[in-house]
N, C-alpha and C positions, 0 to 999 in steps of 0.2 A: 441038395442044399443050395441056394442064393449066395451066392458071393455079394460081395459088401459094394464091389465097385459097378454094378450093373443100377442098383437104385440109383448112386450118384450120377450115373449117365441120362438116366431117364429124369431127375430132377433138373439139368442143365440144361436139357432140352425142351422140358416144359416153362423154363425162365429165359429160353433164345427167342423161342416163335411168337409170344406174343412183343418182344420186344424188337424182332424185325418186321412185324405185324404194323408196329404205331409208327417205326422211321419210315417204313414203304409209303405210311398213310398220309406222311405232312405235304406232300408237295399239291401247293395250290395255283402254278403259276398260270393263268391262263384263263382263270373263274372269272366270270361274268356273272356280277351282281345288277345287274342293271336293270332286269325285268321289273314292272310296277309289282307290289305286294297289294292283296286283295285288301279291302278296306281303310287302305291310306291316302286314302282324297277326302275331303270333305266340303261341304258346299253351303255356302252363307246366302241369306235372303239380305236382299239391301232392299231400301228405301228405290223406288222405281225414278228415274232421271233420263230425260233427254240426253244424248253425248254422240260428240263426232271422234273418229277415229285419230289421232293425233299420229301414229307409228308404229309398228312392233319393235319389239325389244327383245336384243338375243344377248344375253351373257355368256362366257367360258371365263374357268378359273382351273387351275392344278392345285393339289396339296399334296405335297410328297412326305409321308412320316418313315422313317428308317431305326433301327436301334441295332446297336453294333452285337458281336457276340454276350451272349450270358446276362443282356440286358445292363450293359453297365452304364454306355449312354442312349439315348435317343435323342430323335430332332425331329421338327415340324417345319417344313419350309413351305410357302402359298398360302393361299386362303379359299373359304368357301364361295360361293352366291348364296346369298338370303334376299330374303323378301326387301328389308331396306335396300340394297343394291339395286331394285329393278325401279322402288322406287324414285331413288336420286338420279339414275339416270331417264326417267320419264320427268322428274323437275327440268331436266337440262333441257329438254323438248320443249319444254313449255306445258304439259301436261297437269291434270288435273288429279288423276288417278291411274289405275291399273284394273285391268281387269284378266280374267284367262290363264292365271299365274299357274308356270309347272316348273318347277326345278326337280332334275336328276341327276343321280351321282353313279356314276361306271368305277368298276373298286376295279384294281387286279395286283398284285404284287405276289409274297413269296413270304410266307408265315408257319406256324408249327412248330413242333419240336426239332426240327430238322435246322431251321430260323432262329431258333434259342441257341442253338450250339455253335452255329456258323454267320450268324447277324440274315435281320429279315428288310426287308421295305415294302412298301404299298402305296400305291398310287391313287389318287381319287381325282377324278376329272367330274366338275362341278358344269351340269349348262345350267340356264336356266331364260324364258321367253314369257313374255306379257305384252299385253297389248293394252300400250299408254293412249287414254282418252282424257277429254274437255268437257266438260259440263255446256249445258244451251242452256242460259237463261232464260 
């Protein structure tokens, strides 16, 4: 005959492992997103033009996103590099345009469910390099 309390030991145990299965699984600290993804470049034909090399162009930016326990606040402090940013700063050169443009973003912080219950953060460090040019009449 089965006794009543052997199934309930075997059901507590089938409801323990996968639930220490997904706490063991959240810890992300140390991921490096940073590698290029295959087919995210793309490449424009322009009108063909004379141009002298005016300067390169190197940006960094941080954006630090955090949300405390259970999601009750979060924050965003920093900003990105974009495309307009390489631009304004090749105006200040005195340049004409940009060409060569690559901006990347390095993630790493501390997310999951492990993060939900104890507050998470993530880091994103923004570069991004163009190479400001002049148009030759």
């Amino acid at each position: 005959m089965i006794s009543p309390k052997k199934p309930a030991k075997a059901g507590l145990l089938l409801l323990a492992l996968p639930a220490f299965a997904l706490l063991g699984s959240c810890a992300t600290g140390g991921v490096d997103f940073s590698a290029p993804l295959v087919g995210m470049y793309s490449t424009v034909r322009v009108a063909e033009k004379d141009f002298e090399v005016v300067s390169p162009i190197f940006l960094t930016s941080v954006k630090r996103r955090t949300g405390s326990p259970f999601g009750i606040s979060r924050s965003v402090e920093g900003s990105e590099v974009t495309y307009t940013d390489l631009v304004l700063a090749a105006a200040r050169l005195g340049a004409d345009d940009i060409i060569d443009v690559r901006i990347d973003v390095r993630v790493w912080g501390r997310t999951g469910f492990a993060g939900f219950l104890t507050g998470w953060n993530r880091t994103h460090l923004y570069t991004g390099s163009a190479l400001a040019i002049r148009y030759i009449d």
